[in-house]
DSSP file (Angstrom, degrees, kcal/mol; ACC not computed):
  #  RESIDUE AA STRUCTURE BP1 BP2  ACC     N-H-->O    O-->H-N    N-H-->O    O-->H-N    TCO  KAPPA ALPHA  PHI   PSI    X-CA   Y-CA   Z-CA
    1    1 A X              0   0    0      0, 0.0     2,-0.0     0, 0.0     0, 0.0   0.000 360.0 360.0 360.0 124.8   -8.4   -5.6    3.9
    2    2 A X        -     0   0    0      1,-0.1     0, 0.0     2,-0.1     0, 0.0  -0.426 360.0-152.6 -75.2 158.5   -6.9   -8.5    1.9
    3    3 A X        +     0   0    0      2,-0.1     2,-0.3    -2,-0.0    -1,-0.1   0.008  56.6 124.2-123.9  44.6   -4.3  -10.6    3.4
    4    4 A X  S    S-     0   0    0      1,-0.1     2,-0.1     3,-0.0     3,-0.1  -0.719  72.6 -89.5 -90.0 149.7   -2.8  -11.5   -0.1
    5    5 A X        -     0   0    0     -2,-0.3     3,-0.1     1,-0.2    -1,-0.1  -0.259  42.0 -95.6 -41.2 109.0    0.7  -10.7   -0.4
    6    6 A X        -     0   0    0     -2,-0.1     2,-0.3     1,-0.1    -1,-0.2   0.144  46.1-116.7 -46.2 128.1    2.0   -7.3   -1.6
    7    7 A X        -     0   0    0     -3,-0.1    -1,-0.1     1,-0.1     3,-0.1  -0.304  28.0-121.7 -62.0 117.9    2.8   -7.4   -5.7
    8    8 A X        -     0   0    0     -2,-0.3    -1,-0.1    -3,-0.1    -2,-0.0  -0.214  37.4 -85.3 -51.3 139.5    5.9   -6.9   -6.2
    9    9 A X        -     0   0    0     25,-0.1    -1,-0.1    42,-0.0     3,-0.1   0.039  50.9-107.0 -52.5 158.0    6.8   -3.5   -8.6
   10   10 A X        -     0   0    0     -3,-0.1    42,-0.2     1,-0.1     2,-0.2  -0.559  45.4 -92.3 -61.8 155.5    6.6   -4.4  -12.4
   11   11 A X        -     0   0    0     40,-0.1     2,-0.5    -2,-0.1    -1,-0.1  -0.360  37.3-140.4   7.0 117.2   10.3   -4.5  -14.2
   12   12 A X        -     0   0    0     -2,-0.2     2,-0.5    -3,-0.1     3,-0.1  -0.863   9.2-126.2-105.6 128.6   11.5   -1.6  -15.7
   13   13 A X     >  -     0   0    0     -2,-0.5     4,-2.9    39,-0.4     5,-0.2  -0.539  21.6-175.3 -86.1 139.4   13.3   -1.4  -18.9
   14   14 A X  H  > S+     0   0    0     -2,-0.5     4,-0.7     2,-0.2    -1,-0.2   0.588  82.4  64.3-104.0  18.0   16.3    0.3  -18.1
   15   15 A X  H >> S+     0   0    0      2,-0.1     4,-1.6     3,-0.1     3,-1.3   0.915 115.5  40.5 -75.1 -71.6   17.5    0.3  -21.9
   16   16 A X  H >4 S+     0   0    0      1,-0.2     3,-3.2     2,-0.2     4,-0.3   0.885 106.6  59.1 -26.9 -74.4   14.2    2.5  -22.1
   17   17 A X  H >< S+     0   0    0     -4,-2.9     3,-1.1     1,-0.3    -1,-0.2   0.780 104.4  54.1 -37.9 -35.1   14.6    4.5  -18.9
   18   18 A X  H << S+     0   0    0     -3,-1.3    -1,-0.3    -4,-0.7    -2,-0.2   0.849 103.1  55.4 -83.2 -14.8   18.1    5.9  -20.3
   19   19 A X  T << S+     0   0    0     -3,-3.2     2,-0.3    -4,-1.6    -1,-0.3   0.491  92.9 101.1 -81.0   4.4   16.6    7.1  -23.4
   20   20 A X    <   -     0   0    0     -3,-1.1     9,-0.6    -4,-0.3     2,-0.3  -0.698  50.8-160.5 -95.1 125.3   14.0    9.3  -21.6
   21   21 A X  B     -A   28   0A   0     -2,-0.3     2,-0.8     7,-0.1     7,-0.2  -0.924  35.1 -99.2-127.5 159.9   13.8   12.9  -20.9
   22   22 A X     >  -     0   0    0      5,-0.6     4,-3.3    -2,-0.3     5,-0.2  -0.167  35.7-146.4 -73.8 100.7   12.3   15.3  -18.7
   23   23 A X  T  4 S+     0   0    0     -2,-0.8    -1,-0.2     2,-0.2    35,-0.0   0.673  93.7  49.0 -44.0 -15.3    9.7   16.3  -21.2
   24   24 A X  T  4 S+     0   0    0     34,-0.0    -1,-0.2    33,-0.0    -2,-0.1   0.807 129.7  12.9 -83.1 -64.3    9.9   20.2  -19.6
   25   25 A X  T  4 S-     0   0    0      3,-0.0    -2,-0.2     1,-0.0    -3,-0.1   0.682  91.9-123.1 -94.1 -26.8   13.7   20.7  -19.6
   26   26 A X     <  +     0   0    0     -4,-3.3    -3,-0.1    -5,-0.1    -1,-0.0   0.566  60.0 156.4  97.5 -29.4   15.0   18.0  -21.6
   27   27 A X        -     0   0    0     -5,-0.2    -5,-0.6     1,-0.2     2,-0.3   0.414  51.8 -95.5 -15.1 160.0   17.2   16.9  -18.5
   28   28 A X  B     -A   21   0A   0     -7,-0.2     2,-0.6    11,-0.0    13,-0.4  -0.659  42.8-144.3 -73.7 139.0   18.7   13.5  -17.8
   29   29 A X        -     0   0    0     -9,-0.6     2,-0.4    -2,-0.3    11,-0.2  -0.955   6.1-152.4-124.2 148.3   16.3   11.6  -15.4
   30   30 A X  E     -B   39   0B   0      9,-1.7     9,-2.7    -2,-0.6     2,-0.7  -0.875  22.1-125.6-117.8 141.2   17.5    9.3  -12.6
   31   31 A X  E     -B   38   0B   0     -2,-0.4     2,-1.0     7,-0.2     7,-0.2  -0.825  14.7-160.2-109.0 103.9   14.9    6.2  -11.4
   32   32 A X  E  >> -B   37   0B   0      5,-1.0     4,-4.9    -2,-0.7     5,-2.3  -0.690   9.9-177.7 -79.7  95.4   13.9    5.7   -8.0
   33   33 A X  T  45S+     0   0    0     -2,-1.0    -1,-0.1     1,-0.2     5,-0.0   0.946  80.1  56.0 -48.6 -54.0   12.7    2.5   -7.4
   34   34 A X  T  45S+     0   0    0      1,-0.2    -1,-0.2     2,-0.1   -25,-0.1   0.811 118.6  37.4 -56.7 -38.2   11.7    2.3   -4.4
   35   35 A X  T  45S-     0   0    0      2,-0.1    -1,-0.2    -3,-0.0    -2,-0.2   0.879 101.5-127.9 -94.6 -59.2    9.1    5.7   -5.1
   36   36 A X  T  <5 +     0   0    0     -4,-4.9    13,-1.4     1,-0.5     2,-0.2   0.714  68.6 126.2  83.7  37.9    8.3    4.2   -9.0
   37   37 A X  E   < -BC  32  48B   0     -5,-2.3    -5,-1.0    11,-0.2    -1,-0.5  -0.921  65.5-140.9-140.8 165.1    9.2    7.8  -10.4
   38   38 A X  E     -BC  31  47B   0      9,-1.0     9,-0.7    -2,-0.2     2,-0.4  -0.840  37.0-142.4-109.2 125.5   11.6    9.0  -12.9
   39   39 A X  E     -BC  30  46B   0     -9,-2.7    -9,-1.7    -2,-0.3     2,-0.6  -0.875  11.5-158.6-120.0 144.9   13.0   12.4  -11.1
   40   40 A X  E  >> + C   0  45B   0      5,-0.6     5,-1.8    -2,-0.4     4,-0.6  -0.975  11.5 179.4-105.7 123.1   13.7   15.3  -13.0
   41   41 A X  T  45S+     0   0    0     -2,-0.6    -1,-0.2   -13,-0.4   -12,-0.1   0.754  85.3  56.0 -85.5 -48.6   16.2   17.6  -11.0
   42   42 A X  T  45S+     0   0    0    -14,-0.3   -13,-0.0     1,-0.2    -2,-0.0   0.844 118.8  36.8 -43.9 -53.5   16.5   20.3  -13.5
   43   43 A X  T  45S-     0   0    0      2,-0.1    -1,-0.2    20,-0.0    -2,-0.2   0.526  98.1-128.9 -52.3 -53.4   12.3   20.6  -13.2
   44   44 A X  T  <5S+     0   0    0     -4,-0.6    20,-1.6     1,-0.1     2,-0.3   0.818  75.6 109.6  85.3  27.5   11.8   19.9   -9.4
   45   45 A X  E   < -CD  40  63B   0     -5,-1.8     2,-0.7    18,-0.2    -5,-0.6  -0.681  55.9-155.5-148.5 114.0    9.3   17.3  -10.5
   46   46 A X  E     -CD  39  62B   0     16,-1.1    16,-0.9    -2,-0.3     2,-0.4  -0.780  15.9-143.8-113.9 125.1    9.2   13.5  -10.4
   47   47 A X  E     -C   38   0B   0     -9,-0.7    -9,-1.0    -2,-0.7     8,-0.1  -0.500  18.4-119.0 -90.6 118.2    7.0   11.4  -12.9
   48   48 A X  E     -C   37   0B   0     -2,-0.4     7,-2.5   -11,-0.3     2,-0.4   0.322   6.8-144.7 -24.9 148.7    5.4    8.4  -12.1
   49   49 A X  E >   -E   54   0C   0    -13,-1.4     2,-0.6     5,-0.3     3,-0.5  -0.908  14.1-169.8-121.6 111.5    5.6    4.9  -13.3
   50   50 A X  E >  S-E   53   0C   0      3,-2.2     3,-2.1    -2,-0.4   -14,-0.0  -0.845  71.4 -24.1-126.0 118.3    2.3    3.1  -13.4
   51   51 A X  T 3  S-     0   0    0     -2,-0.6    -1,-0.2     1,-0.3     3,-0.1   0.907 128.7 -46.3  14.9  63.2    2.8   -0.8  -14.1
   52   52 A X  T <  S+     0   0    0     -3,-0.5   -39,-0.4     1,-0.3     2,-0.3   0.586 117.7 112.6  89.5  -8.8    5.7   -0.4  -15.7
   53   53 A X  E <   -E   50   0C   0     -3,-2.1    -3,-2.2   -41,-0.1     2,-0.5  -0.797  60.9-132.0 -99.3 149.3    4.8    2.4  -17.7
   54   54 A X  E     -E   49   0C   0     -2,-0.3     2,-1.1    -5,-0.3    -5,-0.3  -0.823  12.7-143.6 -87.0 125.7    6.4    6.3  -17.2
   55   55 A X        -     0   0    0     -7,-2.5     2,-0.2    -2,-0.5   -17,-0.1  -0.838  15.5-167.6 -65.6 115.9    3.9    8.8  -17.2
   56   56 A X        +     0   0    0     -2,-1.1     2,-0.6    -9,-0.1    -1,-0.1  -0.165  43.9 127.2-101.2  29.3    5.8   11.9  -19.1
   57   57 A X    >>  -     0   0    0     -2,-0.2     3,-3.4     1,-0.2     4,-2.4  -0.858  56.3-156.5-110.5 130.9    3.4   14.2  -18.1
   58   58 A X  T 34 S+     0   0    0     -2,-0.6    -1,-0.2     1,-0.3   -34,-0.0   0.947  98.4  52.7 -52.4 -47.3    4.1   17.4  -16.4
   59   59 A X  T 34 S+     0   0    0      1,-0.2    -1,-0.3    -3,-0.1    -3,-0.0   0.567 110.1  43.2 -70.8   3.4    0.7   17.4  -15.1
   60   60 A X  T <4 S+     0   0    0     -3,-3.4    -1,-0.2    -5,-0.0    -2,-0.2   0.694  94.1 102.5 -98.9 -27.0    0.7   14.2  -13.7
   61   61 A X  S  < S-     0   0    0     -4,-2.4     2,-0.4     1,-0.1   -14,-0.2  -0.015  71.4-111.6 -53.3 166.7    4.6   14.4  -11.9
   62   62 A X  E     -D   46   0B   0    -16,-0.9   -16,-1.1     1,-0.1    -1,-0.1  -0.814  27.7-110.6-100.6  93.9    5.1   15.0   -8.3
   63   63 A X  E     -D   45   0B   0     -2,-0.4   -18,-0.2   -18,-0.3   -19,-0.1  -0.095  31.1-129.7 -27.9 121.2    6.7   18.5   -6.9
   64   64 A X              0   0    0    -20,-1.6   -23,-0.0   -21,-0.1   -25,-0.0  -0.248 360.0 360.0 -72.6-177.1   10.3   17.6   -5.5
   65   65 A X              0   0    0     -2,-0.1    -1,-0.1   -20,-0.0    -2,-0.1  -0.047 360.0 360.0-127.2 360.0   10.2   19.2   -1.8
């Protein structure tokens, strides 16, 4: 186990983020930082963000509970 400092998450553009839609529904998505996910509420599903990039893929998002 390293005892280098955790990286802080990448930047997100949020000019991007608002032009982005839940590639299933079409939806608005709202951006959890803390998580790194774009959540789709319409969908039940929230999609990753992987150094700064969104995954938009259904088969990669996360089942809302």
């Amino acid at each position: 186990m390293s005892d280098a400092p955790a990286r802080p998450a990448q930047a997100v553009d949020r000019h991007m983020l608002e032009a982005l839609v839940c590639p299933q529904t079409g939806a608005t998505l709202s951006y959890d930082p803390a998580r790194q996910e774009l959540i789709s509420r319409a969908a039940g599903l929230a999609y990753p963000i992987r150094n700064g990039i969104p995954i938009m893929l259904i088969d990669e998002a996360r089942k809302l509970d």
